[in-house]
NUVOKOL-452554 format. One record per atom (N, C-alpha, C): residue in three letters; z, x, y; residue number from 1; atom name. Coordinates in steps of 0.001 Angstrom, whole numbers, m for minus. Each point is the difference from the previous one (the first is absolute). Example, Ala and Ser with C-alpha at 12.3 -4.5 7.8 and 13.67 -1.06 7.14 Angstrom:
BEGIN
pt code: ALA, z: 7800, x: 13190, y: m5690, pos: 1, site: N
pt code: ALA, z: 0, x: m890, y: 1190, pos: 1, site: CA
pt code: ALA, z: 0, x: 900, y: 1200, pos: 1, site: C
pt code: SER, z: m720, x: m350, y: 1050, pos: 2, site: N
pt code: SER, z: 60, x: 820, y: 1190, pos: 2, site: CA
pt code: SER, z: 730, x: m770, y: 1090, pos: 2, site: C
***
This chain:
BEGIN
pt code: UNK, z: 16065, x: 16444, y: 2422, pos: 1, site: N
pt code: UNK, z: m1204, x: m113, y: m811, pos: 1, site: CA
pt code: UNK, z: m1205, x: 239, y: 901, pos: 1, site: C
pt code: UNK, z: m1046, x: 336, y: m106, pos: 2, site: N
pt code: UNK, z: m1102, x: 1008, y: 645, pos: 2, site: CA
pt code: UNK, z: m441, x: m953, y: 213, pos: 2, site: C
pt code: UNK, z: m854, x: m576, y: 893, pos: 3, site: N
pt code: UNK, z: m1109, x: m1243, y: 194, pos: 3, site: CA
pt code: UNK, z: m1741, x: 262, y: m981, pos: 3, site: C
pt code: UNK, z: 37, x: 1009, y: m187, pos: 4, site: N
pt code: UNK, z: m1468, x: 826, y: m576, pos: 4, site: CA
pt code: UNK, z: 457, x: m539, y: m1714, pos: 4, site: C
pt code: UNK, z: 1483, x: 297, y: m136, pos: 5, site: N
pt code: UNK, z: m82, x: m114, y: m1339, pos: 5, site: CA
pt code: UNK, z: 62, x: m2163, y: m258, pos: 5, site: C
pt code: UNK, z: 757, x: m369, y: 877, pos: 6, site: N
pt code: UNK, z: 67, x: m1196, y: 70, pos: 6, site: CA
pt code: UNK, z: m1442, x: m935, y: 73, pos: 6, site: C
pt code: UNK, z: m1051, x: 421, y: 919, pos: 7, site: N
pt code: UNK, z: m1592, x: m75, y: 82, pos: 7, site: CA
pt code: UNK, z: m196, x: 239, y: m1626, pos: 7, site: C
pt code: UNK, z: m215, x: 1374, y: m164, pos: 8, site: N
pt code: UNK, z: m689, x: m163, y: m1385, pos: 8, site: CA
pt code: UNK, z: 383, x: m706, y: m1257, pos: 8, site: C
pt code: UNK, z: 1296, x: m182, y: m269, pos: 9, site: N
pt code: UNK, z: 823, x: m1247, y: m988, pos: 9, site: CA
pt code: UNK, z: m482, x: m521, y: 310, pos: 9, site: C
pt code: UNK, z: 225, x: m1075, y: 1117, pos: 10, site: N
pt code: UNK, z: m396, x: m1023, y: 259, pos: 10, site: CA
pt code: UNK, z: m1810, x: m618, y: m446, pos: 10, site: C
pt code: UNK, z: m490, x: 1039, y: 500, pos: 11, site: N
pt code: UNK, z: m1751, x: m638, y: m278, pos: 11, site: CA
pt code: UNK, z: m210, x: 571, y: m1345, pos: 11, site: C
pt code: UNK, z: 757, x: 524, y: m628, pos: 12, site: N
pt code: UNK, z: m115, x: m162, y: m1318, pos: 12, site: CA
pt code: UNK, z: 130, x: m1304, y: m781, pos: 12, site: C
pt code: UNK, z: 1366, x: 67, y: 404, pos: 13, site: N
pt code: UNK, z: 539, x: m1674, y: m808, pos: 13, site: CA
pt code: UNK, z: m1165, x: m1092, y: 372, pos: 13, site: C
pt code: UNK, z: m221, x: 243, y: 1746, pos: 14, site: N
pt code: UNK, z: m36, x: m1024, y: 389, pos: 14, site: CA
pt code: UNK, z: m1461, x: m631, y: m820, pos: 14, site: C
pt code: UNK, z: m1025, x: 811, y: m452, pos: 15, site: N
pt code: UNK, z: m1279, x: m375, y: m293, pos: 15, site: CA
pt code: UNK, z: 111, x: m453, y: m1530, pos: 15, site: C
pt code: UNK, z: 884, x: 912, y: m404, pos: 16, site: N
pt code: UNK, z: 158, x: m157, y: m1773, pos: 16, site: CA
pt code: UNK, z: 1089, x: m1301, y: m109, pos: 16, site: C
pt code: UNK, z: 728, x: m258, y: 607, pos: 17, site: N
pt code: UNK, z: 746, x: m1238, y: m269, pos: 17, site: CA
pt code: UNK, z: m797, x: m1015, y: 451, pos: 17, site: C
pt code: UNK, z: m684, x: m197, y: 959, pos: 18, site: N
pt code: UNK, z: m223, x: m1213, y: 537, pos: 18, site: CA
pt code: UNK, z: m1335, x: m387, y: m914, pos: 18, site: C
pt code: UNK, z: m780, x: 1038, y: 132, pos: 19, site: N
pt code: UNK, z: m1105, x: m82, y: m1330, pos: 19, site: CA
pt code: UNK, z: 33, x: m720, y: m856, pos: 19, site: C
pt code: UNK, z: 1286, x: 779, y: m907, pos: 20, site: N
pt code: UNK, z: 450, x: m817, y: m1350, pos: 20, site: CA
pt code: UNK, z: 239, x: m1342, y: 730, pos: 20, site: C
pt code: UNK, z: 932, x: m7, y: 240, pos: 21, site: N
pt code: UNK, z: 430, x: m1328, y: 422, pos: 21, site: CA
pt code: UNK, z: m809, x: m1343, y: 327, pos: 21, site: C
pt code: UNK, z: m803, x: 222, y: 1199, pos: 22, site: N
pt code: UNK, z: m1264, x: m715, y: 643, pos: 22, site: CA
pt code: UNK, z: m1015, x: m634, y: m1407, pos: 22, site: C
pt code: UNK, z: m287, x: 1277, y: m679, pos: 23, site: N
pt code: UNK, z: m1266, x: m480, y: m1295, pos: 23, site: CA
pt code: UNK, z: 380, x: m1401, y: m340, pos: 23, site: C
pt code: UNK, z: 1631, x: 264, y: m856, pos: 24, site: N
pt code: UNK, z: 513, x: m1011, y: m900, pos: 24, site: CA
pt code: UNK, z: 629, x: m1281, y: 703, pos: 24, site: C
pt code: UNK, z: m678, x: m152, y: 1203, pos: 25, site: N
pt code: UNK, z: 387, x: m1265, y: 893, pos: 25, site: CA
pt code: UNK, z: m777, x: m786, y: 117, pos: 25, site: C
pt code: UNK, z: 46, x: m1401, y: m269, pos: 26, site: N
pt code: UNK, z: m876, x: m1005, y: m291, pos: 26, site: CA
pt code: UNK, z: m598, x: m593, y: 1489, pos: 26, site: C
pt code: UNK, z: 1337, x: m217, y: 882, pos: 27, site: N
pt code: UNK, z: m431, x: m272, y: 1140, pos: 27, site: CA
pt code: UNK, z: m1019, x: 807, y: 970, pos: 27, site: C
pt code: UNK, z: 572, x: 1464, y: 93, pos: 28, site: N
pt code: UNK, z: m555, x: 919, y: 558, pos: 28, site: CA
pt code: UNK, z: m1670, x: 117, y: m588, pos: 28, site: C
pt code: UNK, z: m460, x: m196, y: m1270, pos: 29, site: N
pt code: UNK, z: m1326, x: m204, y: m594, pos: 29, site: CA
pt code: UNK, z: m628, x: m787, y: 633, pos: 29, site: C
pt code: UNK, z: 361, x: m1516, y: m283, pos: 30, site: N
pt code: UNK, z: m87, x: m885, y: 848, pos: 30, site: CA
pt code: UNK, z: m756, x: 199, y: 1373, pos: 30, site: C
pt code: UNK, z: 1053, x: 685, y: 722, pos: 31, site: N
pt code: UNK, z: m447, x: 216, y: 1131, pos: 31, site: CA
pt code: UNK, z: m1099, x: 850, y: 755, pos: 31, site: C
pt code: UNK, z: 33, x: 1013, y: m1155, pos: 32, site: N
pt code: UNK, z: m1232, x: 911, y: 83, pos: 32, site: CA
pt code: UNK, z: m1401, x: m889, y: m378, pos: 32, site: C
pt code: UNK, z: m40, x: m510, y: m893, pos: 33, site: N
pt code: UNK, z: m1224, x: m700, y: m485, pos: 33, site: CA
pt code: UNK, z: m150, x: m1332, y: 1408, pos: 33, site: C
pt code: UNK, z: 904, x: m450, y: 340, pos: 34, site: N
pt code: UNK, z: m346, x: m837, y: 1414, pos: 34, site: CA
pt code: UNK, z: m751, x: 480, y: 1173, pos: 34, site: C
pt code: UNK, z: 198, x: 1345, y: 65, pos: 35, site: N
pt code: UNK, z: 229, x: 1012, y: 1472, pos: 35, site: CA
pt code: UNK, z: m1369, x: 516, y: m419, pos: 35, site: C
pt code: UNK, z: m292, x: m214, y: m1326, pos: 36, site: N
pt code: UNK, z: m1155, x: 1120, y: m366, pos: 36, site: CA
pt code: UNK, z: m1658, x: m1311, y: 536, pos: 36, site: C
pt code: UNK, z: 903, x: m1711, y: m885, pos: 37, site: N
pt code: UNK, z: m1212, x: m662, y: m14, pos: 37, site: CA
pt code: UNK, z: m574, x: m260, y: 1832, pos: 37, site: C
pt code: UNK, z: 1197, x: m209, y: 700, pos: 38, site: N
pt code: UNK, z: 141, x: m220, y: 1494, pos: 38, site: CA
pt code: UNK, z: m849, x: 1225, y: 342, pos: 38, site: C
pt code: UNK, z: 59, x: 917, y: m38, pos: 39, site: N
pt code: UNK, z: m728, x: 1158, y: 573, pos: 39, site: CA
pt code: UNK, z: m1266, x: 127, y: m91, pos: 39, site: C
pt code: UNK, z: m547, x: m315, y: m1665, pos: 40, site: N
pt code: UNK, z: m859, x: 160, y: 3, pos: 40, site: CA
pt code: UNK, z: m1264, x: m1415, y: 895, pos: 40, site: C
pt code: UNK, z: 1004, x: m1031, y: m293, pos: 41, site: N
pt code: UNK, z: m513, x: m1173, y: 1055, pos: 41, site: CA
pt code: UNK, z: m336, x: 384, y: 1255, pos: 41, site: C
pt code: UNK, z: 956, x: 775, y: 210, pos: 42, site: N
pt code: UNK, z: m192, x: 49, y: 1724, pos: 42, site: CA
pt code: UNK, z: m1072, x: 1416, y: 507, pos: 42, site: C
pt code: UNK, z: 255, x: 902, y: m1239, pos: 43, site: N
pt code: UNK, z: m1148, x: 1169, y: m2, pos: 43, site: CA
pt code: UNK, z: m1713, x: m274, y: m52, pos: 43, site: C
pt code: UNK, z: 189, x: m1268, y: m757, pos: 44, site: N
pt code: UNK, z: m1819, x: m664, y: 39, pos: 44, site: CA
pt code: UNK, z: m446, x: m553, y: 537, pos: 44, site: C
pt code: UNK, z: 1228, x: m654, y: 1165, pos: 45, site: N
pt code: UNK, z: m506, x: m592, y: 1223, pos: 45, site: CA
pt code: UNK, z: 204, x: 943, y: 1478, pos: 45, site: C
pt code: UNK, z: m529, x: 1302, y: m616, pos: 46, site: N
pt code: UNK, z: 406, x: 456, y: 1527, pos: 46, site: CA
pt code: UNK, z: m1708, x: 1042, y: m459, pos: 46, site: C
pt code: UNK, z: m319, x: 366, y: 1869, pos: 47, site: N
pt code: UNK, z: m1004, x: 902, y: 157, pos: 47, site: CA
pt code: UNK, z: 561, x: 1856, y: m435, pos: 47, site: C
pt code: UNK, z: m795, x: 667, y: m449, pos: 48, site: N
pt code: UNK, z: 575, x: 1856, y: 251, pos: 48, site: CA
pt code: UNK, z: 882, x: m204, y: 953, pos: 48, site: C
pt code: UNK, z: m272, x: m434, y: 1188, pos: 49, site: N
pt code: UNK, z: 952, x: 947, y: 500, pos: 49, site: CA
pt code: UNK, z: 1327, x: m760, y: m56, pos: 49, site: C
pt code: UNK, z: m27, x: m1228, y: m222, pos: 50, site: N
pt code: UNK, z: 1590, x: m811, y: m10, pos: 50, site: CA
pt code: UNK, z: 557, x: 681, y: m1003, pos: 50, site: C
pt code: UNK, z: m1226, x: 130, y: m1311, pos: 51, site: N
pt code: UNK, z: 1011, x: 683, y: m1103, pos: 51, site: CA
pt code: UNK, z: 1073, x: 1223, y: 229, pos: 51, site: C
pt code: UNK, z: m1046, x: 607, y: 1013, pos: 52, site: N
pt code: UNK, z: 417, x: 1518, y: m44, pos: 52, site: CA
pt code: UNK, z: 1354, x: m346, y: 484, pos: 52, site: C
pt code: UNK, z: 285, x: m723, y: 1546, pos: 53, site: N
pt code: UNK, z: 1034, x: m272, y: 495, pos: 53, site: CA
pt code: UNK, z: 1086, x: m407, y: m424, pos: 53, site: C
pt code: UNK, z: m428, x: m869, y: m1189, pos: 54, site: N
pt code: UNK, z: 1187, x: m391, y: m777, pos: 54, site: CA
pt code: UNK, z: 746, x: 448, y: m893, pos: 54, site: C
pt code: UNK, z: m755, x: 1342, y: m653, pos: 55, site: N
pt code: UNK, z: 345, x: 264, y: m498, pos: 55, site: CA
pt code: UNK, z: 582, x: 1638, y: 748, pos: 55, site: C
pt code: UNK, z: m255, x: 188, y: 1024, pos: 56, site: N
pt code: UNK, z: 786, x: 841, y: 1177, pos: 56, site: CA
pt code: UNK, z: 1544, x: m467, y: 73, pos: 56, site: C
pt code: UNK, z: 11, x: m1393, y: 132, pos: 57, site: N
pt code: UNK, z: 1201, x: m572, y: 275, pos: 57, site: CA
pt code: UNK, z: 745, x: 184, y: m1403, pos: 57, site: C
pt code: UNK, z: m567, x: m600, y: m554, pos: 58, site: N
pt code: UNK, z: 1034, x: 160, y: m1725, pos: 58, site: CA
pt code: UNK, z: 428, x: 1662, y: 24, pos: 58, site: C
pt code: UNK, z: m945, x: 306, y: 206, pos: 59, site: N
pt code: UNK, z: 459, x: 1570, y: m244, pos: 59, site: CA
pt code: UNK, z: 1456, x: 594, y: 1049, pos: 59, site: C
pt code: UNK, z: m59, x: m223, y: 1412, pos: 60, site: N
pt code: UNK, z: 890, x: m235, y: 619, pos: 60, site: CA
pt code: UNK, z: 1251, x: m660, y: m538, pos: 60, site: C
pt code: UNK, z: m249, x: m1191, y: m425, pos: 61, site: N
pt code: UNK, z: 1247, x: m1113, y: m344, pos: 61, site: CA
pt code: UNK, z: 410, x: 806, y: m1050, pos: 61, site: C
pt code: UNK, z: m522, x: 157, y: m1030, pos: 62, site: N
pt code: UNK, z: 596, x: 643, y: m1130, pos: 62, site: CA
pt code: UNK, z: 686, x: 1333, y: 484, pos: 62, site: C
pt code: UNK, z: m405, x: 951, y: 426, pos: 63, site: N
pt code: UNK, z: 494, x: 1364, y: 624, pos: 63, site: CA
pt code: UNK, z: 1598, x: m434, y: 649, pos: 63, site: C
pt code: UNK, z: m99, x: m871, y: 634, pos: 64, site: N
pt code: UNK, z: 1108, x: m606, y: 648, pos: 64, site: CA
pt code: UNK, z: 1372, x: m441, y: m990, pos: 64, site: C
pt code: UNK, z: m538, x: m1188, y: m714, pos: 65, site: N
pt code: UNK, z: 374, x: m271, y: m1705, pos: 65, site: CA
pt code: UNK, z: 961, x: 1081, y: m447, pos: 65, site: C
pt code: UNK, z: m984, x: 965, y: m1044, pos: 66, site: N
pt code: UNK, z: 240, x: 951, y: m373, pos: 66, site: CA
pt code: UNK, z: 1490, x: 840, y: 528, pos: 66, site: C
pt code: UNK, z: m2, x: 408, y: 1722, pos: 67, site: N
pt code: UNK, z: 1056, x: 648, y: 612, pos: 67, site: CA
pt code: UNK, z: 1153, x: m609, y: m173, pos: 67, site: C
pt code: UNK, z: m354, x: m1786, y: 501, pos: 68, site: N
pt code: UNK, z: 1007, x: m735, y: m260, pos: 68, site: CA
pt code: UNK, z: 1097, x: 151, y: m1478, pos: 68, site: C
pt code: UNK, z: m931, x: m81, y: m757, pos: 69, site: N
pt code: UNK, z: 267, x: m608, y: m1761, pos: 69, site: CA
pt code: UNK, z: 886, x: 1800, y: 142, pos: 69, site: C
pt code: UNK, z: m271, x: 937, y: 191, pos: 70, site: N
pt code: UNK, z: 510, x: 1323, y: m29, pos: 70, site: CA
pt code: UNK, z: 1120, x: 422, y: 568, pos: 70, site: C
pt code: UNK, z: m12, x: m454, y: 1466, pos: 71, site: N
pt code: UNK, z: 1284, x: m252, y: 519, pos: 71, site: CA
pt code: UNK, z: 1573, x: m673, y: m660, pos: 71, site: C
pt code: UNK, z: m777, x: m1318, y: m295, pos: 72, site: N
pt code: UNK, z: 1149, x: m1452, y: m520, pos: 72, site: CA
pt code: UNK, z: 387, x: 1241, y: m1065, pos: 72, site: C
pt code: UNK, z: m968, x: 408, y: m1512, pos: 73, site: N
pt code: UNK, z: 727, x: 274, y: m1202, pos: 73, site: CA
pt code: UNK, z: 1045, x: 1188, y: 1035, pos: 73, site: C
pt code: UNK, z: m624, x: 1271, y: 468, pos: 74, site: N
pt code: UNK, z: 1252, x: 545, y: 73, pos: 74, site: CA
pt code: UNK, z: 1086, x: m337, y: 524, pos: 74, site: C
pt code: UNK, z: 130, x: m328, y: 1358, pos: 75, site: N
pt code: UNK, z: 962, x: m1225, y: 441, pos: 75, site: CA
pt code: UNK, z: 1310, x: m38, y: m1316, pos: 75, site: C
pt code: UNK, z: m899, x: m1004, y: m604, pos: 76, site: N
pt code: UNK, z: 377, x: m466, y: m1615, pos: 76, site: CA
pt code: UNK, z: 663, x: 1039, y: m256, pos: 76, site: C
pt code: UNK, z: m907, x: 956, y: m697, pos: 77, site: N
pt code: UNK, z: 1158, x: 1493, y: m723, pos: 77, site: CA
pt code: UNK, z: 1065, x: 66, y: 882, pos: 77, site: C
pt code: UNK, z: m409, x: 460, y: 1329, pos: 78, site: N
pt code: UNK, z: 1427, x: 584, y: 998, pos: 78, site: CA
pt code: UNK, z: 1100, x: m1154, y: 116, pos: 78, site: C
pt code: UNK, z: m373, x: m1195, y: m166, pos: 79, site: N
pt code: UNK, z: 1261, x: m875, y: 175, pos: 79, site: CA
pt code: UNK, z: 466, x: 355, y: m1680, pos: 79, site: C
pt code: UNK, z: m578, x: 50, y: m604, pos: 80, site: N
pt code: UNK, z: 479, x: m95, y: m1738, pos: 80, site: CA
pt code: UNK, z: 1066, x: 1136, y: 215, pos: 80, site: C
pt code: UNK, z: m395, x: 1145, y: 488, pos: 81, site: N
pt code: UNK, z: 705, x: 1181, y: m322, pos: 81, site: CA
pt code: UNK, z: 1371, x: 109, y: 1010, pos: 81, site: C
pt code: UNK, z: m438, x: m822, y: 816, pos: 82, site: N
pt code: UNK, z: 1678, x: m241, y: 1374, pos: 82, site: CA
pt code: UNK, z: 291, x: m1100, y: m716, pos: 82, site: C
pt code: UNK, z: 282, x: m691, y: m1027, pos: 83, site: N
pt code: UNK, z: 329, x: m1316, y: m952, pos: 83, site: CA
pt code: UNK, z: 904, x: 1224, y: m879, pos: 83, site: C
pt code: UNK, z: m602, x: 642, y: m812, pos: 84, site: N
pt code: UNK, z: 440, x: 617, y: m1151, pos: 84, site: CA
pt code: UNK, z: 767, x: 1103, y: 1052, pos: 84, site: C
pt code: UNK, z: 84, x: 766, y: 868, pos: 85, site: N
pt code: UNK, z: 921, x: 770, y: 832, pos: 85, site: CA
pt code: UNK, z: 989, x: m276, y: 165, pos: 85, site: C
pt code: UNK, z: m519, x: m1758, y: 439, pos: 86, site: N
pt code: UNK, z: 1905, x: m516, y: 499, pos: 86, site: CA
pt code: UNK, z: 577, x: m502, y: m881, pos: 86, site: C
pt code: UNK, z: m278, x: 146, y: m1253, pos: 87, site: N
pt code: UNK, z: 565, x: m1053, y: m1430, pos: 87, site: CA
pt code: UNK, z: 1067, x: 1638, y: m194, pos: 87, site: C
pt code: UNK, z: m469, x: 1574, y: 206, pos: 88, site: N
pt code: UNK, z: 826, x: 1182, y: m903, pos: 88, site: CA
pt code: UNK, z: 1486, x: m770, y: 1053, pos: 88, site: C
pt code: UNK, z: 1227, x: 1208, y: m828, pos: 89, site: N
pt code: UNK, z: 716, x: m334, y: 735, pos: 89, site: CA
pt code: UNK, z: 615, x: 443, y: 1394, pos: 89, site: C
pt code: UNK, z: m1053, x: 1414, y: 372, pos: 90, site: N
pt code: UNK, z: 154, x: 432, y: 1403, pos: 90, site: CA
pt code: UNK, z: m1043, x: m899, y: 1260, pos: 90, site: C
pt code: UNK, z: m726, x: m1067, y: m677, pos: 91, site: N
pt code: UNK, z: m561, x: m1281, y: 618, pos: 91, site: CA
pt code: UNK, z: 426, x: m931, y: m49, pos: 91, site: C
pt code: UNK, z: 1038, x: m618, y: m655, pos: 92, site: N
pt code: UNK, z: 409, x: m1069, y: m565, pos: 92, site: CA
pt code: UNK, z: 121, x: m541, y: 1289, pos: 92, site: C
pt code: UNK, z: m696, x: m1555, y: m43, pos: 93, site: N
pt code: UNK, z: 225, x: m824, y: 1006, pos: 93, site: CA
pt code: UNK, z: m754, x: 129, y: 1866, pos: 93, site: C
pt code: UNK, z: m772, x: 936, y: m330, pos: 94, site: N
pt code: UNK, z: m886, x: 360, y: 1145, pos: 94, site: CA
pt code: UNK, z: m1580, x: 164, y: m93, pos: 94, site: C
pt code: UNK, z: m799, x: m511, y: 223, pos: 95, site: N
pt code: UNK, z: m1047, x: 93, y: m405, pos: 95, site: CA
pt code: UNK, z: m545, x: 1217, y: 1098, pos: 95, site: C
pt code: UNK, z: m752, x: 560, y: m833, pos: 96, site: N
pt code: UNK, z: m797, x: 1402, y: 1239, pos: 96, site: CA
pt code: UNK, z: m1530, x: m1, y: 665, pos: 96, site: C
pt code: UNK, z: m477, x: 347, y: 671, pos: 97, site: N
pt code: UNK, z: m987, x: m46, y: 449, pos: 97, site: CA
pt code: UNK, z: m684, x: 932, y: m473, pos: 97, site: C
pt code: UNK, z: m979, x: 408, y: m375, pos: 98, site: N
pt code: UNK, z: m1298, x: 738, y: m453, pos: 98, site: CA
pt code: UNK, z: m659, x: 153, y: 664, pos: 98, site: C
pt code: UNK, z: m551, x: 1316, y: 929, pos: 99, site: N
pt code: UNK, z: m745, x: 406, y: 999, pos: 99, site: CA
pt code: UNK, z: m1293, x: m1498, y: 251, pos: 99, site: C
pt code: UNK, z: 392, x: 201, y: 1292, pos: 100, site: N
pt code: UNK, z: m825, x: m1814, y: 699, pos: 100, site: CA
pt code: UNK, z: m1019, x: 467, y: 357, pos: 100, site: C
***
């Protein structure tokens, strides 16, 4: 399986599933509306330039995030698909590895 084609599946699913998914989560809401009130607390107690910085860093952290969260799902697919490989019966009983 091509890695180019595996990349583009992947950040397909990966934005449209988690999307859906994420909206209709009570906790995950939750947590956004916490992260949002905290921020803005901490955004009105800072000068320009702390803001700027901080929000340098978020931008960083998230970028980081993001690769992470991108990595894990495919991960995810490639173990799914060495799961369903070793279930046929020229796999039976061996699980396979998926380019590392």
């Amino acid at each position: 399986m091509s890695e180019d084609f595996l990349e583009m599946i992947t950040e397909v699913l990966l934005s449209e599933r988690l999307g859906k998914g994420l909206e209709k989560d009570a906790r995950y809401k939750a947590a956004i509306s916490e992260e949002e009130r905290l921020y803005e607390l901490l955004d009105n107690s800072l000068n320009e330039e702390q803001q700027n910085m901080l929000k340098n860093y978020f931008d960083a952290t998230n970028s980081r995030e993001s690769i992470v969260e991108s990595f894990v799902y495919k991960q995810g697919m490639k173990d799914l698909l060495s799961l369903f490989r070793s279930l046929t019966p020229e796999g039976e009983g061996k699980l396979l590895r998926i380019s590392e």
